[in-house]
KEDO-10519 format. One record per residue: residue in one letter; x negated, y negated, z of N, C-alpha, C in turn. Coordinates in steps of 0.1 Angstrom, whole numbers, plus 5000, padded with zeros to 4 digits. Layout:
N
AXYZXYZXYZ ...
//
This chain:
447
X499250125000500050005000499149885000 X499749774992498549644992499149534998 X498549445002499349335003500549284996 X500049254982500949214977502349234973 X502449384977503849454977504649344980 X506149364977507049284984508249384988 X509249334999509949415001509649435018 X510849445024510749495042509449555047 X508949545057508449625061508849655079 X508749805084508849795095507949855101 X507549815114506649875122507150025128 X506350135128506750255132506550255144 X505750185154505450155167506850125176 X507050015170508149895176509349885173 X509549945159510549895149510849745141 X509649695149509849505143509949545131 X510449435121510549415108509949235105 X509449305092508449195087508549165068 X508549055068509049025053507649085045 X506449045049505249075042504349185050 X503549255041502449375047500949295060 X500949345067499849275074499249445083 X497749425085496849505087497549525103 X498349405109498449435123499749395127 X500449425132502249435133502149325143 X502549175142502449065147503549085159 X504149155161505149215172504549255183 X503949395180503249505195501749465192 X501049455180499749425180499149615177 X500149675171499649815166498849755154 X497549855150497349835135497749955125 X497749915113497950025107499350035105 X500449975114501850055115502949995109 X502549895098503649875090504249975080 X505250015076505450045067506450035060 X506450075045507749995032508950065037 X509949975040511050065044511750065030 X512050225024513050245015514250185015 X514250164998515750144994516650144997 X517750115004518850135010519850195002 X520950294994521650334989522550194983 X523350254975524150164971525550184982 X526250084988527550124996528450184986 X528550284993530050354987529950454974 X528250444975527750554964527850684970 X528050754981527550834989528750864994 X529950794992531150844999531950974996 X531951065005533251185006534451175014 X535351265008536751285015536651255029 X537051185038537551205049537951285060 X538851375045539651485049538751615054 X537151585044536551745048535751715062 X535551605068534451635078535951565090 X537251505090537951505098538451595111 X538151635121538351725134539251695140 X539851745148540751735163539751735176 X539351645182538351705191538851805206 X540251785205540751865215540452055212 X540552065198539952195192538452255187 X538152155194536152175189536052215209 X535252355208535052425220533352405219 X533352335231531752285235530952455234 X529852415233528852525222528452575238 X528352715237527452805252526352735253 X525852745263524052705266523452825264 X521852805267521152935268520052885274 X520052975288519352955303518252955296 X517252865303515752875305514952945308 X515453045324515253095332514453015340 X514152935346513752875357515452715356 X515552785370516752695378516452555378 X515352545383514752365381515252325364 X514352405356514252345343516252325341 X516552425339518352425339519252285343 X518552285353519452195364519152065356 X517852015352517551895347517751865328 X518051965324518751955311520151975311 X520551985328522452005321523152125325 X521952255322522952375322522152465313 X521152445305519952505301520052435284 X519652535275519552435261520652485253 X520952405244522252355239521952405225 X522852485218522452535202522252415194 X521252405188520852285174520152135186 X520152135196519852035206518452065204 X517451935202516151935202515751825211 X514451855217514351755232512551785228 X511651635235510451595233510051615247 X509551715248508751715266507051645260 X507151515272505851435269504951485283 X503651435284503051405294501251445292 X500451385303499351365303498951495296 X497151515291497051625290496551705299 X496551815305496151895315497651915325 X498851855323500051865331500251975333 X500352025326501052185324502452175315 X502052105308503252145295503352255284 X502452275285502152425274502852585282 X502152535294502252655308503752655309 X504452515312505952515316506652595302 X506352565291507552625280506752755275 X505252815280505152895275505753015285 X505952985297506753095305508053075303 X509053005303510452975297510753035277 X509353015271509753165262509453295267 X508753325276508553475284509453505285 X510353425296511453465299512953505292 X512653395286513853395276513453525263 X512253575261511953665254512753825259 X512453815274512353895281514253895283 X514853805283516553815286516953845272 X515953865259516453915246516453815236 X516053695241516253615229514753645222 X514753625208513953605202513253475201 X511953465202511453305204510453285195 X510053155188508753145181508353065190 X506453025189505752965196504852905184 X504852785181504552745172502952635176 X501852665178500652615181499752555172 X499752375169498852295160497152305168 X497752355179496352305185495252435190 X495952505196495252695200495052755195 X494152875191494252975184495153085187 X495553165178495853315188495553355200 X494653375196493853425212494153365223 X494053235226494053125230495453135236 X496553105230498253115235497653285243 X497953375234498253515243497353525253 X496053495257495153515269496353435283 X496753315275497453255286498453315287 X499653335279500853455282500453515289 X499353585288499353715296499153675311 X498453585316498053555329499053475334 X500053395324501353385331502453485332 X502353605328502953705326504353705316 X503853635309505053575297504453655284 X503853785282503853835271504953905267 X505353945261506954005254507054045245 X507354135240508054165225508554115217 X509654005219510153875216509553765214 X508553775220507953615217506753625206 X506653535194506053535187505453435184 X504253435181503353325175502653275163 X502753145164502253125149501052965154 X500153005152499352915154498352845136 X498852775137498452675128499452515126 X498552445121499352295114499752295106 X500252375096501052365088502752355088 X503352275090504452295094505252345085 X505552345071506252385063506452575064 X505252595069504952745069505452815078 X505552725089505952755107507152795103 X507852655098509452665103509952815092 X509352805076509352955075509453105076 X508953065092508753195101510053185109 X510953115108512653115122513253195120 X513353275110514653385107514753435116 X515753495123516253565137515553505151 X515353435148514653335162515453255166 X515753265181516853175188516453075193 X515053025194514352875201513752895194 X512852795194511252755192510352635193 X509052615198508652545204507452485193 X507452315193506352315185505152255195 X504052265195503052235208501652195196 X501252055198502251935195502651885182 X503551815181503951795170503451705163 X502351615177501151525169499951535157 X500051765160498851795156499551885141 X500651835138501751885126501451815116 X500851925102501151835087502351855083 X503251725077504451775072503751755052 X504151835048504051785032504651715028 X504751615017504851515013504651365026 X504151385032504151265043502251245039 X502351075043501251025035500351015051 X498951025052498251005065497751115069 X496551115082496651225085497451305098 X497351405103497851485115497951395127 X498851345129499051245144499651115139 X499451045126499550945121501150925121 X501550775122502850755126503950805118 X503550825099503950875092503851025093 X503051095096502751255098504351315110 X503851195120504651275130506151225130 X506251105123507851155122508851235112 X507451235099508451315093507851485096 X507251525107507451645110508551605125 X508451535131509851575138511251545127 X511151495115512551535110512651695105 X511551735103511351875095512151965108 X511451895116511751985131513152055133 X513551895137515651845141516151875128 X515951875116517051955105516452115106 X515552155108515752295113516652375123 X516352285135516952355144518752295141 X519152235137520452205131520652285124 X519952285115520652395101520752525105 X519852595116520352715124520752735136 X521152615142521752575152521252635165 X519752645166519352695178518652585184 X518352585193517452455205515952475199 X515052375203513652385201513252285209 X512252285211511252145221510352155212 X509551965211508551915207507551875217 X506151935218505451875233504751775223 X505151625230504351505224503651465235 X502151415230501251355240501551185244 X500851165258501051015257500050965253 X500250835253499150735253498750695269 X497750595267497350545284498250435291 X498950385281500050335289501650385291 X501350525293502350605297502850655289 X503450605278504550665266504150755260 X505250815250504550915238504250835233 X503050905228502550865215502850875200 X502350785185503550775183504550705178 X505850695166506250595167507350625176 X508050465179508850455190510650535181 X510550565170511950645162511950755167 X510350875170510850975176511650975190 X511450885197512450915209514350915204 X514350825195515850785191516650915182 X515150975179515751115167515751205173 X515351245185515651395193517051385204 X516951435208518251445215518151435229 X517151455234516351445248514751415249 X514751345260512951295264513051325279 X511751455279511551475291510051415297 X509851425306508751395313508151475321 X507151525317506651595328505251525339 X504751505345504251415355503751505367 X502651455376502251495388500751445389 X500051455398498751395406498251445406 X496751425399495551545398495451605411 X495251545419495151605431496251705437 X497351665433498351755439498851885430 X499351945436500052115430500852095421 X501651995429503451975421503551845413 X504251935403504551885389506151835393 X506551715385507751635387508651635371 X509551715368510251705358511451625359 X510951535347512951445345512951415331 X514351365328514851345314514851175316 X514451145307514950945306515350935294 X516151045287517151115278517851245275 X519251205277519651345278521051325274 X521251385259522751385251523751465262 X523051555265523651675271524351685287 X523151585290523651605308523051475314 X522951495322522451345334521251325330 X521151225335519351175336518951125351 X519551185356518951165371518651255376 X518451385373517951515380516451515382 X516451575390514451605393514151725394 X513151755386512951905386511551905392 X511352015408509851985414509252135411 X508152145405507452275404506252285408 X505152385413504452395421503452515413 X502252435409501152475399500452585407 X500652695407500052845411499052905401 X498153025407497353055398498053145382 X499253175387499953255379500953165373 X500853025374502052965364502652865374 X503652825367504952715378505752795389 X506052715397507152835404508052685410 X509452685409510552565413510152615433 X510052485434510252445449511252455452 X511952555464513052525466513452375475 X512852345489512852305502511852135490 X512852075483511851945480511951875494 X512451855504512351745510511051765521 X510451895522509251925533508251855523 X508251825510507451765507506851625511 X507751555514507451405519507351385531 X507451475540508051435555507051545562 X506051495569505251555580505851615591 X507451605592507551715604507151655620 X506951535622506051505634507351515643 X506651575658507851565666507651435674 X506751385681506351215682506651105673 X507751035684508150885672506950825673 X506350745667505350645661505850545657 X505450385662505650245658505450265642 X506650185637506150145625506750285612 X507350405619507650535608509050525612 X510150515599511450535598511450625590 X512850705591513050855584514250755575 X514350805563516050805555515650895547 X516650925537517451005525517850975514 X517350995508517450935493517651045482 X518551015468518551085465518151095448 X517751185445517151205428518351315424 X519251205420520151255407520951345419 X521051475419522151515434521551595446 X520051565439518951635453518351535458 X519051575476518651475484517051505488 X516251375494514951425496514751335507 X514351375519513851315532512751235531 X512751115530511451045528511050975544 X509750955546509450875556508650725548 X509150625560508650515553507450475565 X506650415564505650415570505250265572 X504950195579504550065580503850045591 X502849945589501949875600501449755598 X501649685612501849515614500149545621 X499149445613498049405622497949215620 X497349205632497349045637496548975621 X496748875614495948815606494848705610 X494048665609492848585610493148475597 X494148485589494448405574495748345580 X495848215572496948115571497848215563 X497648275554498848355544498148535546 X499448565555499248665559499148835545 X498748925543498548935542499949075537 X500649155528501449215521501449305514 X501049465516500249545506501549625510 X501849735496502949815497502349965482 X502950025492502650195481504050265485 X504350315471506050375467506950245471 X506850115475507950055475508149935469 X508249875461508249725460507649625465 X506149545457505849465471507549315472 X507949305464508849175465509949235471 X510349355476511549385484510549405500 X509249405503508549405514508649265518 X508549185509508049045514510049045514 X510949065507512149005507512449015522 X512649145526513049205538512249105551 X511049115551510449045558510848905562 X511148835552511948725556513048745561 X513848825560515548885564515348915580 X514148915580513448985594513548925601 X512548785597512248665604513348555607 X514748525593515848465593516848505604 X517348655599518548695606518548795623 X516948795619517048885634515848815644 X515348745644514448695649512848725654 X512748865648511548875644510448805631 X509548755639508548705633507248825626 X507348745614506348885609505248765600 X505048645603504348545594502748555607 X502648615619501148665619500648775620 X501348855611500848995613500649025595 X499649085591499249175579500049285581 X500849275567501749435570501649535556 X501149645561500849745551502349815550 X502949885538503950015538503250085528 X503950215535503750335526504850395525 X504750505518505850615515505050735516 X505150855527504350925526504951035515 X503451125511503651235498503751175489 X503551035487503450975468504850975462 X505750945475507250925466507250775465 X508450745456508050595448509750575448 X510150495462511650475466512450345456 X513250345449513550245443515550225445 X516150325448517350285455517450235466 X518650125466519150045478519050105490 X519450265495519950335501518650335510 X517650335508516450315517515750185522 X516650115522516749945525516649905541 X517649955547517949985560516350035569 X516250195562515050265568513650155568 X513350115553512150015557512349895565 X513749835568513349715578513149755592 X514149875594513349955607512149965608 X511650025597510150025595508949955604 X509749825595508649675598509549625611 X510149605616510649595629509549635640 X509749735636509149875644507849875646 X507349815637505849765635505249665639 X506049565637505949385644505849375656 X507049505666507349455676506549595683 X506049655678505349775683506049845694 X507349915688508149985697508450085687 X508650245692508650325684510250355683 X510850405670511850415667512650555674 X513950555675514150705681513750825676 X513650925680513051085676514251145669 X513951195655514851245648516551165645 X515751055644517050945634516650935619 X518150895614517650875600518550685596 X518150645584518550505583519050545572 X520150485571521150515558521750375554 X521150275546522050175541521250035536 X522149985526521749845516521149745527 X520449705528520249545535520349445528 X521749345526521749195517520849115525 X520549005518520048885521520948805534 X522048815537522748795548522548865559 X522248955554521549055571522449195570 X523449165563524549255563523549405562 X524549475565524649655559525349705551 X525349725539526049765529526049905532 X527549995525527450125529526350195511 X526150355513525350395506526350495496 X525850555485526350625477526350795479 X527350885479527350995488526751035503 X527450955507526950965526526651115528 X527951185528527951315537527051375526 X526751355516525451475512523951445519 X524051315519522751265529522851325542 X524251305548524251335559523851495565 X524651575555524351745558523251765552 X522051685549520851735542520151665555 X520151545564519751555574519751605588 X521251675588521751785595520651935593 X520751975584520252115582518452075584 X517951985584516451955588516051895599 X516951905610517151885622517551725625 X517351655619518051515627519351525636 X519351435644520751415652521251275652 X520951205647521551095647521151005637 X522250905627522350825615522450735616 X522150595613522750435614523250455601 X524450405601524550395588525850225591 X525750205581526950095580528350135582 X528849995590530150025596531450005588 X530649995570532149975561531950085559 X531050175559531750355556532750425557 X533450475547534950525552534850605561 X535550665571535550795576535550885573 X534751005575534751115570536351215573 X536451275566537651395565537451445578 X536251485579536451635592534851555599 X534651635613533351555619532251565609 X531451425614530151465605529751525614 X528051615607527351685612526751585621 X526251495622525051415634526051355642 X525551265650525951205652525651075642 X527150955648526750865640527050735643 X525950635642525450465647526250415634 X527350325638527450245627527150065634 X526650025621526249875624526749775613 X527449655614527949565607526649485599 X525749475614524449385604523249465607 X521849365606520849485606520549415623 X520649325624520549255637521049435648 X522249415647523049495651522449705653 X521749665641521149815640519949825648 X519449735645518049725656518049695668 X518949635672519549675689519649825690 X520449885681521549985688520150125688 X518750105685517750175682516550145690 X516349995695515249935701515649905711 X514949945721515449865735514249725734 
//
């Protein structure tokens, strides 16, 4: 393509559109990523009957799933995968995304389905050494290791999934560039999604990211699959964090927690021991609440510490929480309840690397910093349930009683929660503190 072309162009990065060709997409600052967007049809050249693609949708019977076999994976797609549904699992490399779908075709090999495994990047060898040591070898599951895509898809006949691993490292034929290029990889994920449509079975694309978190890539493949998962977790740590931030099919708030063993993934049952040390000593400055990811509640502890400052502008550091809802609260601290927190350096945390972003844990961190300021330790086996406005108020929370009997069965006995809560049907499990404001809550906690 030269300059001089004329005619649209659009960035495959961003989707900007640009009247003239330029080496650098004046939008994101990608290079390379313009390109001539085709002809548009003529209106009305293209039109059919009405009558042949017209439905009743009360007579269209939603399509069966087909399990995964891991319960985590299930739960966070919906109900497992969906016939002709195609979904992009991203993430760092070394995650365990190869490991996650190459034991979910084991499985699914092993419940009868026929599976392909489609590898740009491994050799033979390479996939089966690992099957085998995840114990995902089968009779069912088949492999085809090469970049050729045209050849792969080829290979589907009687195959009920299939996985491409990655679809960055796919040549489509006729697509101009090389293997990863923005043109390469979308028109091998269209090769992809009209396959698994035309035989109506499910498949996953594993796309890599970039360093600033996304796939890599243009930004159309997210819009052309039908789901984007994420897979995620901390070098340092075991467990792997699965979610959708696309899903035609089902929610996008589910969490799926798996736990990197020498033999593969295994779903955590008990996520909430993950965050919560168990301590039987209250400590200044540690509030318990309950939060929830999509309909799994998780016990988080919030952690805070007030030290004296030697600075005119004291000092505000925060990990898993917002620093502008630390500093917000803190003033709500010093306005509505008359704690002073303008000479004290105040650190939060969230212990186990959780990263709190609902209202519902609003309540627990001003205990927190209360708690901290005034160096008095909070009661033994309480939890904090509720919004803090800017008024002081306590707003109520979203599914109480599932918080509630998830702090129940992990021993707490007693909840603050806000006093616009409806009443429950039948007793709650804890006991229960209600408070109008937060003034109000920190009495009914602190002597």
């Amino acid at each position: 393509m030269t300059k001089g072309e004329k005619g649209r162009y659009v960035c495959s990065a961003c989707g900007a559109a640009a009247s003239l060709w330029t080496g650098k997409c004046p939008s994101c600052g990608e290079w390379g990523s313009l390109e001539k967007e085709p002809d548009a049809p003529v209106p009305g050249a293209s039109l059919r009957s009405s009558r042949a693609s017209r439905v009743d949708v009360a007579s269209v019977v939603p399509p069966e799933r087909t399990p995964t076999g891991l319960d985590e994976f299930d739960r966070v797609l919906g109900g497992g995968w969906v016939p002709g549904g195609v979904f992009l699992l991203g993430g760092k490399p070394g995650i365990g995304k190869s490991t996650l779908l190459l034991q979910t075709c084991g499985l699914m090999a092993s419940a009868g389905h026929r599976v392909l495994y489609v590898s740009g990047e491994e050799s033979e060898s390479q996939v089966a050494l690992r099957a085998r040591r995840l114990g995902s070898a089968s009779a069912g599951l088949d492999l085809f290791c090469d970049s050729d895509l045209s050849v792969a898809l080829s290979c589907l006949d009687g195959h009920r999934f299939f996985v491409v691993d990655s679809v960055q490292a796919m040549r489509a034929d006729g697509a101009e560039g090389w293997a990863g290029s923005p043109g390469q990889v979308r028109a091998s994920a269209q090769m992809c999604i009209a396959a698994a449509k035309e035989r109506s079975i499910p498949a996953v694309l594993v796309g890599h990211i970039t360093k600033e978190g996304r796939i890599a890539g243009p930004m159309l493949l997210e819009h052309m699959v039908d789901g984007v998962l994420t897979f995620s977790g901390d070098d340092y740590s075991p467990y792997r964090m699965l979610r959708a931030s696309k899903n035609r099919f089902g929610s996008t708030d589910e969490l799926g927690v798996f736990e990197m063993g020498e033999n593969g993934l295994y779903p955590v049952k008990d996520v909430s021991g993950l965050y919560w040390n168990k301590a039987e000593k209250s400590v200044p400055g540690v509030a318990m609440t309950v939060v929830l990811e999509g309909t799994q509640p998780l016990v988080a502890e919030i952690q805070s510490l007030a030290a004296a400052t030697a600075f005119p502008y004291p000092k505000r550091t925060g990990r898993g929480i917002d620093l502008n809802k630390i500093q917000l609260f803190t003033a709500v601290l010093e306005k509505r309840c008359g704690t002073g927190c303008g000479l004290f350096d105040i650190y939060v945390n969230v212990a186990g690397g959780l990263a709190l972003r609902e209202p519902g844990a609003d309540l627990a961190l001003c205990a927190a910093l209360a708690s901290a300021v005034r160096d008095v330790p909070l009661p033994e086996k309480c939890v904090f349930l509720g919004e803090v406005g800017l008024a002081g108020e306590v707003r109520p929370v979203v599914r109480l009683a599932r918080r509630l009997h998830e702090a129940a069965r992990l021993g707490f006995t007693r909840a603050v929660v806000s006093s616009r809560e409806e009443p429950a049907g039948k007793k709650a499990p804890i006991d229960i503190v209600r408070a109008a404001t937060l003034n109000d809550a920190l009495k009914a906690v602190m002597k």
